[in-house]
C-alpha positions as CSV (number, residue, x, y, z in Angstrom):
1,X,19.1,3.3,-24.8
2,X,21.2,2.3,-21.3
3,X,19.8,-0.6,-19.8
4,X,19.1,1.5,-16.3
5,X,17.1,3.6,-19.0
6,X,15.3,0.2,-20.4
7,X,14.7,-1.2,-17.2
8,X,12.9,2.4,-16.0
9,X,10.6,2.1,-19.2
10,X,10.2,-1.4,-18.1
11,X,8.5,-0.4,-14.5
12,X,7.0,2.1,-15.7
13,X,4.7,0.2,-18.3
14,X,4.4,-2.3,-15.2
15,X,3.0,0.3,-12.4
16,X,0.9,1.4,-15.4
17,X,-0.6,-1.7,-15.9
18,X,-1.0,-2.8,-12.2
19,X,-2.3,1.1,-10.8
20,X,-6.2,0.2,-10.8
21,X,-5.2,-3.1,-8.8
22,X,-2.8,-1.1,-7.0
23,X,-5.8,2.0,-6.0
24,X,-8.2,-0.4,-5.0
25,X,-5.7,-2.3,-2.7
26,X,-4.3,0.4,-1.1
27,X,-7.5,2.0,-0.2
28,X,-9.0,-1.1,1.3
29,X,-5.8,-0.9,3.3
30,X,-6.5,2.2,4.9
31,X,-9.5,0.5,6.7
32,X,-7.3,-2.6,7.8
33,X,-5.4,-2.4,11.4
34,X,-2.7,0.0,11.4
35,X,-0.4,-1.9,13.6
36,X,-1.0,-5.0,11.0
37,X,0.1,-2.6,8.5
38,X,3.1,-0.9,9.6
39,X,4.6,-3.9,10.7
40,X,3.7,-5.6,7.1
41,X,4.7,-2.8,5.0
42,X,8.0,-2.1,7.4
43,X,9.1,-6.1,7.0
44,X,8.5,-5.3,3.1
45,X,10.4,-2.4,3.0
46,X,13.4,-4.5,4.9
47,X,12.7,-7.3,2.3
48,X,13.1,-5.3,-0.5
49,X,15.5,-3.3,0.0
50,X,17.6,-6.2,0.7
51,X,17.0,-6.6,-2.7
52,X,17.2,-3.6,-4.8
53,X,19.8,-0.7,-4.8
54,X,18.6,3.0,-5.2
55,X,21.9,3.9,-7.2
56,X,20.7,1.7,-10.0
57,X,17.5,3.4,-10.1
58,X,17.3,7.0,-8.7
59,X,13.6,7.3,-10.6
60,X,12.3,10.0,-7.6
61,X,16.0,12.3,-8.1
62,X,15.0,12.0,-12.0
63,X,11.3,12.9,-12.4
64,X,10.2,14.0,-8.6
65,X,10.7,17.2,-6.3
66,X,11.2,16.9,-2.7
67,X,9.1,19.6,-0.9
68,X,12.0,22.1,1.0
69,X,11.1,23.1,4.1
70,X,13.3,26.0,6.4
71,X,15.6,24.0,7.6
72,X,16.3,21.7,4.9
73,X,16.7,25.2,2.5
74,X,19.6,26.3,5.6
75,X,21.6,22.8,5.5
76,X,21.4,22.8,1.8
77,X,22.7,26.3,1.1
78,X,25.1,25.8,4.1
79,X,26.4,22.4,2.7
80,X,27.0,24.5,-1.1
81,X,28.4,27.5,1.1
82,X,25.8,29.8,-0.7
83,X,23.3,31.8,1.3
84,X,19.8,30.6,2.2
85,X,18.0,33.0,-0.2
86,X,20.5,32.6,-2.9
87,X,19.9,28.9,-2.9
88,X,16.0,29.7,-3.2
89,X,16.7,31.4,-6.2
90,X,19.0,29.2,-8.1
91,X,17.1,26.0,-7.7
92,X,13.7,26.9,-6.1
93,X,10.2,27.7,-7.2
94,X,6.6,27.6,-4.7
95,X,4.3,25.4,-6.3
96,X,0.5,25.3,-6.4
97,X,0.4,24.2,-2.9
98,X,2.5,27.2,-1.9
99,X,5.9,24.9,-0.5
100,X,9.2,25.5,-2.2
101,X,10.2,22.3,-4.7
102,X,13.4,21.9,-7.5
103,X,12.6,24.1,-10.3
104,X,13.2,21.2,-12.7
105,X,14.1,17.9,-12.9
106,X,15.8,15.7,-12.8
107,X,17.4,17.1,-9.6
108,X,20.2,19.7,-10.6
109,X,22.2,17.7,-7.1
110,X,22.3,14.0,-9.2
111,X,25.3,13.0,-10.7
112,X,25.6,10.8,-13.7
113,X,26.3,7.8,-11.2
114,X,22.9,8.1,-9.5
115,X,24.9,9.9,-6.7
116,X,23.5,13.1,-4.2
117,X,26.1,16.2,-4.7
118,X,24.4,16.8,-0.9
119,X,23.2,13.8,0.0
120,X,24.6,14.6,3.6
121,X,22.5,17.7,4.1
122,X,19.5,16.2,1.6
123,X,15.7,17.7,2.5
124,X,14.2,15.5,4.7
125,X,11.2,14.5,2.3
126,X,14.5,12.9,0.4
127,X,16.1,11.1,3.6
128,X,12.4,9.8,4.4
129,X,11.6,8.4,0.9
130,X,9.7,6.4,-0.3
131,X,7.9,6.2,3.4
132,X,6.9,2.8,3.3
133,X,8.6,2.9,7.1
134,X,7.1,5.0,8.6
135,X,4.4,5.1,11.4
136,X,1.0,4.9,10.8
137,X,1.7,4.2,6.9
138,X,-2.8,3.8,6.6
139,X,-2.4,7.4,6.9
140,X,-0.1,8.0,3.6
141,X,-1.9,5.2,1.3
142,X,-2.7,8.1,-1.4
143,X,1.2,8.8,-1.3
144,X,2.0,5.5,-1.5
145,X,-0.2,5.2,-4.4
146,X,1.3,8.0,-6.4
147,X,5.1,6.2,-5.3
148,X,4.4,3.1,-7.0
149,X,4.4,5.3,-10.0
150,X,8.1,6.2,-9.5
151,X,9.8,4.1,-6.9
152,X,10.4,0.4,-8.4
153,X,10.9,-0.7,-4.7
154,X,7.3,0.5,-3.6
155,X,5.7,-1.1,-6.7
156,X,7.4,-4.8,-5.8
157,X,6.3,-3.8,-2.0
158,X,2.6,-3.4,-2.9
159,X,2.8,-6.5,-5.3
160,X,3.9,-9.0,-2.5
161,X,1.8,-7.5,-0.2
162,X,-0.8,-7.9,-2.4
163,X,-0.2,-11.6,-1.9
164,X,-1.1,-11.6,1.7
165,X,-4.0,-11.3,3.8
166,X,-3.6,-7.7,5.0
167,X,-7.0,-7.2,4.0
């Protein structure tokens, strides 16, 4: 086993073990001021990220699909010089919520380096991730939830946040 793969198993036994702690925070969060958490969880995200490099991780691109949306199906297809519908049906599927997501994973667009093969024309849910700064972030607690499962960054993020008095 790689140590990128050992460190992966190492997080996720960790966001397993801290995910009760981690609901119940997060949802008294969502009652907190939204200004007082944007700007917390925005200086986290700074913090961290400072911190810890996606390219040794790449978790979401391994074991998560982006939803595609229109646009993001045309600069993807355009960026691989195949046609839009073409596209849809090499690497595709609609899932239960009827939005077009990666037919498997880990994404067929990863390299063995952790690298995008698009990561110019990426779909938008992917050049927004793990949307810990964004606006309004009370509004996406459940999402940010279900990221401390895969993102390592968000996990530390909600741990040190933990450690204030945001609520």
């Amino acid at each position: 086993m790689s140590k990128s793969e050992m460190d992966l198993a190492k997080f996720k036994a960790s966001a397993e073990k801290q995910a009760k702690a981690n609901k119940t925070f997060l949802s008294k969060i969502k009652k907190a001021d939204p200004r007082k958490v944007d700007n917390a969880f925005h200086a986290m995200h700074e913090e961290v990220f400072e911190e810890i490099d996606c390219l040794t991780c790449a978790n979401c691109c391994k074991t998560t699909s982006p939803i595609f949306y229109e646009t993001d199906i045309d600069r993807a297809a355009k960026a691989l010089r195949m046609r839009p519908g073409d596209f849809v049906n090499k690497y595709l599927r609609i899932d239960e919520d009827k939005d077009y997501v990666l037919q498997s994973s880990p994404c067929p667009f990863l390299d063995a380096d952790n690298y995008c093969g698009i990561y110019e024309s990426r779909p938008k849910a992917c050049r927004e991730y793990p949307h810990t700064n964004r606006k309004k972030m009370v509004q996406v607690m459940d999402l940010t939830y279900k990221n401390t499962m895969v993102c390592p960054a968000v996990l530390e993020m909600v741990e040190r946040l933990k450690k204030t008095n945001l609520v």
